[in-house]
C-alpha positions in Angstrom: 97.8 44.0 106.8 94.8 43.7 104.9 93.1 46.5 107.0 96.2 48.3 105.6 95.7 47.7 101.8 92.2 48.5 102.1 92.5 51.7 103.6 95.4 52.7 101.3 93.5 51.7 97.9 90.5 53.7 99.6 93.0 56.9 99.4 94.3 56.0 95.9 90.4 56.0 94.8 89.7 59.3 96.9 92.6 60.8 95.5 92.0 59.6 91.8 88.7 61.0 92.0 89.6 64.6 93.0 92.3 64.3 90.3 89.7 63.5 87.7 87.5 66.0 88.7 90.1 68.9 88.7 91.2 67.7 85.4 87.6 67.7 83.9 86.8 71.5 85.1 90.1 72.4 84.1 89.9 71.0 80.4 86.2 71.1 79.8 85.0 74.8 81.6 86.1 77.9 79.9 86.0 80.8 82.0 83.6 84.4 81.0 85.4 87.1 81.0 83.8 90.5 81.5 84.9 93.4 81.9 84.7 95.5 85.4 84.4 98.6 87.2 86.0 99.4 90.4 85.1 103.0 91.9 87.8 104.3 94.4 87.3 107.1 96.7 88.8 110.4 95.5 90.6 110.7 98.9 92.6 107.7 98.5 93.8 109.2 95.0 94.8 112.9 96.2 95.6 112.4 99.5 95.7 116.2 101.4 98.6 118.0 101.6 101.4 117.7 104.1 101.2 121.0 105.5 98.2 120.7 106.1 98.8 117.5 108.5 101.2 118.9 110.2 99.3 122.2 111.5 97.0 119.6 113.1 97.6 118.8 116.5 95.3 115.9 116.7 98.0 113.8 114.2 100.1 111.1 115.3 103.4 112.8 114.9 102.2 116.1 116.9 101.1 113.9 119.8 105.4 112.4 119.8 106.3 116.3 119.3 104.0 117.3 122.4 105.6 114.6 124.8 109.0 115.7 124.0 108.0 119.5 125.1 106.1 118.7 127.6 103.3 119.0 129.5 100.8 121.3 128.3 98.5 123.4 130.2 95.3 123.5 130.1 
């Protein structure tokens, strides 16, 4: 039992410590704020058209379209 009581108050005083220490940087440390930038690529903002994925026969769709016709030759 006394193994027990020592291992628990071990716990309580590892926990305590984390406790305090969250506390502390949460009271005490004020964060910087700043303002930023973030480029993003022009193709994610205009994506192309759809007509112009669908003439395409290298898409994902045409290859579905394709195995329902068929076979093509080559």
């Amino acid at each position: 039992m006394p193994s027990l009581m020592r291992f628990l108050t071990v716990l309580a005083a590892l926990a305590a410590a984390v406790f305090a220490t969250l506390y502390s940087l949460a009271t005490f440390v004020t964060p910087q704020t700043r303002e930023m930038t973030v480029t993003i690529p022009s193709q994610r903002l205009k994506p192309p058209p759809a007509t112009a994925a669908a003439r395409n026969s290298q898409t994902a769709g045409a290859g579905a379209e394709a195995a329902a016709e068929g076979p093509q030759p080559r």
